[in-house]
N, C-alpha and C positions, 0 to 999 in steps of 0.2 A: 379522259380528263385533259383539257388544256388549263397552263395559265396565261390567263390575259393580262399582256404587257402593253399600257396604253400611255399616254400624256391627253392629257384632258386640257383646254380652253375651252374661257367664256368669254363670249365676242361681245364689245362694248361699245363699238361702233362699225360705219358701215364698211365692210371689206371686201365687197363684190368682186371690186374694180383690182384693186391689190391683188386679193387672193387669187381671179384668175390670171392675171401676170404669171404671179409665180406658177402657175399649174403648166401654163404654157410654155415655163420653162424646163419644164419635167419631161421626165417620161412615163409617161400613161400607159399602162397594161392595159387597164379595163376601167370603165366607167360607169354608174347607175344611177337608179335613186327610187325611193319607193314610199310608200306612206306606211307608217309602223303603228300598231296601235297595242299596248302594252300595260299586264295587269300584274300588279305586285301583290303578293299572299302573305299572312301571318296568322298564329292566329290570336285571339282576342285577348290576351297578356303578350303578346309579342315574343314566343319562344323560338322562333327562328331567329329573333334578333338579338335574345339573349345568347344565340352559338353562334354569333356575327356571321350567319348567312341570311342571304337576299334568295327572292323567290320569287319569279314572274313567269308569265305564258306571253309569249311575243307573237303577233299575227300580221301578216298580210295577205296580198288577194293572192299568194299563193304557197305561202307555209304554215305552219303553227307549229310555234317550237316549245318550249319550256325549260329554263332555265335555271340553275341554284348556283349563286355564286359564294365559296367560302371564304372562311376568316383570309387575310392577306393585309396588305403594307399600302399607303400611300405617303409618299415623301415628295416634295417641290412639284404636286400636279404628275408623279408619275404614279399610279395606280398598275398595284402587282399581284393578281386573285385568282386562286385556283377557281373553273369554272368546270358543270358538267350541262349537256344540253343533251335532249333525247326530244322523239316528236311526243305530242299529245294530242288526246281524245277529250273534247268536253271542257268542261269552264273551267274547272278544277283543276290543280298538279297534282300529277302521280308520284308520291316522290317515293315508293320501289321500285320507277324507274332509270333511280339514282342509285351509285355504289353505295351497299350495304356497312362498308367501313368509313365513309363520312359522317356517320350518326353515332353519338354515344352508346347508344343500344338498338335492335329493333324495335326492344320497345318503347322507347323514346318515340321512333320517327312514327310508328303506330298511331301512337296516340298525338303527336301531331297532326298528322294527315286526318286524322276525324276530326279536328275541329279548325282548320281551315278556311281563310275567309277572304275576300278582297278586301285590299286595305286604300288602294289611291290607282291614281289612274297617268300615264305618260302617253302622249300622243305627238307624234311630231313627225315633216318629211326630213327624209335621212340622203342626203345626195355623199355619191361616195364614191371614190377614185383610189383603184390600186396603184401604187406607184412604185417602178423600181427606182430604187435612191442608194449609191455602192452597193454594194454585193448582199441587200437585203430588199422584201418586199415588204412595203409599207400600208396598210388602209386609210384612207384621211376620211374621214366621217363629219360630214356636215347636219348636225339639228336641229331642226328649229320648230318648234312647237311649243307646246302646252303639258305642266302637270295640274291635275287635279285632284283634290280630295277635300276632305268634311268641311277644312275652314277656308275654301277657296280653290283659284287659279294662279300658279305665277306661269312666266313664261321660261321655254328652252332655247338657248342661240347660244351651242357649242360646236367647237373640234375637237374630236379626237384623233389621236395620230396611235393606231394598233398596229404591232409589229407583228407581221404572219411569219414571216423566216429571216434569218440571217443576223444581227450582234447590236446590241440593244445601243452599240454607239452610232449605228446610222439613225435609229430612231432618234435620238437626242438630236443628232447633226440637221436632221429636216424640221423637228418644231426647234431649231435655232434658225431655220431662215422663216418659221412661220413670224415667230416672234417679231423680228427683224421690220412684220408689218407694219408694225403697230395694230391699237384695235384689239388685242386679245389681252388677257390676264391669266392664266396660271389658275387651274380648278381643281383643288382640293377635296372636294366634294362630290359628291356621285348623285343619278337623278335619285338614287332612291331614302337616302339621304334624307335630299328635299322633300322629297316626297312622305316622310315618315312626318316631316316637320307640319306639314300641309297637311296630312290628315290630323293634327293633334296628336302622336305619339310618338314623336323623337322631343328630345330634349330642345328648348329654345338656346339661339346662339348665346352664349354669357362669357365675360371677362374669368380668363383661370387664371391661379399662380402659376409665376413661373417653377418649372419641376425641378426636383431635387436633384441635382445631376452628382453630387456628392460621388468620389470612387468609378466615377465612367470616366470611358476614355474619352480624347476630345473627339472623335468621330462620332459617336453617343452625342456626345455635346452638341456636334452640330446639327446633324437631324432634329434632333430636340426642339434646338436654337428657329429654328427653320421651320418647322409643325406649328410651334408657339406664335410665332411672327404671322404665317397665315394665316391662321387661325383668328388671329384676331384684326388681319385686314378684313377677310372675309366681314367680321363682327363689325370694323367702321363703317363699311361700307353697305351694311344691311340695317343697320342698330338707328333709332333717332339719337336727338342733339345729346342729350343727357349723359348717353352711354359713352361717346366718340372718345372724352378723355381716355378714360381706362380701356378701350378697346386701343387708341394710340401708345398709350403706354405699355401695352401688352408688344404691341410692334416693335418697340423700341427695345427691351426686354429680351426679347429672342435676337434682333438684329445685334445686339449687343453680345448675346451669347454666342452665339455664330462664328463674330470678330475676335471674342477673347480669344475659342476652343480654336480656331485658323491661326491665327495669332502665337500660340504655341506648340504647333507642329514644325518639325524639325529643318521640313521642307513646305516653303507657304505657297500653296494653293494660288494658285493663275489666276482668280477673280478674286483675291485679297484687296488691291487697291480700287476695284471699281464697288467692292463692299464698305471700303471703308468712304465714299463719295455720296455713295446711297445712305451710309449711316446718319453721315453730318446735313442731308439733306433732309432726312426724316425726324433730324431733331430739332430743324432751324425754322421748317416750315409750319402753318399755322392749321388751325383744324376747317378751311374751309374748303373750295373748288382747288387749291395749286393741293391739297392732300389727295384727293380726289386724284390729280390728273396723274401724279406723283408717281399713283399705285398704281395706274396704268400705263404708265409710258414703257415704252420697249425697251427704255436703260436696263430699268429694273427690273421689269418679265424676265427679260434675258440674262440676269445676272442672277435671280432666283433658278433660273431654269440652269444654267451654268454647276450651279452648289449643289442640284440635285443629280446633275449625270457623275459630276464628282463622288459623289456618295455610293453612287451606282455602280459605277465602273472602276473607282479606284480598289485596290485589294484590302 
């Protein structure tokens, strides 16, 4: 069992040119890329997903792996999931290939595995470069492709930044000079996710309350604050005209919680002032293309990205 420690971007515009700048100013270990073709299992009431595990068989022209990834955390685009991988035989996952103590019973995982079924499809090429970045080794994962399932196609054009060894502040420290490109935003979301969404059995994106933070501390508060706020950018920026209100005010909402719970720690947090800049701009501006640009410009990627190594790394 690894857990995988990632920051996830979705790239929004073209960063060829950028992105290889900065690569060339790195240090490359190793460099690849391959075409992935990848099937995600459930079965037909979605009981892997009601034990918040994902379950796919990953192939290329020269592996075929299988994958179950468990319950875990994402906060500000960093995604934190135990994962287990073994090879596979055949269309199907084997999953007493997987520890016997990640299942509530065997007989649970049992009678899973007999009713088993492909649910959606990801395909995409993956160009990927190891990088040493301080005294850690980084993966930067390039995708671009396609999910598929029952009610369609969207497309894939992410980065990821996977930490192989060493202190989850170099990772931070390198997607802060991704950011830094511009062209990415902060992804929240995972393919498969999407992909539940795309076959018809994930929930559609919809405006929540904000959550009861009642008796948490403000560190509670701000992750909260912070989940909230994404959450419902992701929603403006996916939702038609109708929805934008209350997905904007859901932004506001968290950005607002964010500032109070910072706001009342003893010792204020080093991206207090560039949150409270981002606040009054996200309440001055109006719901059309300047909101749009707003949510992706690199102030705020990076000052999202900022609150979440905070979270991370502070004790």
């Amino acid at each position: 069992m690894q857990t995988e420690i990632e920051i996830k971007f979705f790239v929004t515009s073209n960063i060829q040119e950028s992105l290889s700048k900065l690569l060339n100013s790195l240090d490359i270990i190793s460099s690849n890329q391959a075409a992935l073709g990848n099937v995600y299992f459930d079965t037909p009431d979605l009981g892997l997903r009601g034990l918040e595990m994902g379950l796919r068989i990953r192939r290329s022209d020269d592996f075929s792996e299988q994958t179950i990834k468990c319950r875990g955390q994402v906060v500000g685009g960093l995604h934190a999931r135990p994962e287990y991988n073994a090879p596979v035989e055949g269309t199907i996952p084997t999953l007493s290939a997987f520890p016997a103590d990640i299942w509530p019973s065997l007989v649970v995982r049992d009678e899973l595995q007999s009713r088993l079924v492909a649910q959606f499809s990801t395909d995409f090429l993956r160009r990927h470069w190891l990088i040493a970045f301080g005294d850690a080794e980084i993966e930067l994962a390039w995708d671009q492709g396609e999910i598929a399932g029952a009610l369609g196609r969207t497309g894939i054009d992410e980065l990821e930044l996977e930490l192989k060894s060493g202190e989850a502040a170099a990772l931070f420290g390198l997607a802060a000079r991704l950011a830094e490109l511009g062209g990415v935003r902060l992804g929240a979301q995972s393919k498969a996710q999407r992909g539940y969404r795309l076959a018809g059995l994930g929930k559609a994106l919809a405006a929540q309350p904000l959550p009861d933070v009642s008796g948490l501390d403000d560190k509670a508060c701000i992750t909260l604050g912070l989940q909230h706020w994404q959450h419902h950018e992701q929603l403006w920026l996916e939702c038609g005209e109708e929805a934008r209100p209350m997905a904007r005010q859901g932004m506001l909402q968290g950005c607002d919680l964010v500032a109070e719970a910072a706001g009342n720690l003893a010792q204020a947090p080093v991206w207090l002032p560039a949150l409270r800049v981002q606040q009054r701009l996200l309440a001055e501006v109006g719901e059309d293309e300047r909101l749009s640009a707003l949510l992706q410009g690199a102030e705020l990627v990076g000052l999202q990205l900022a609150i979440a190594a905070w979270l991370h790394l502070e004790s």
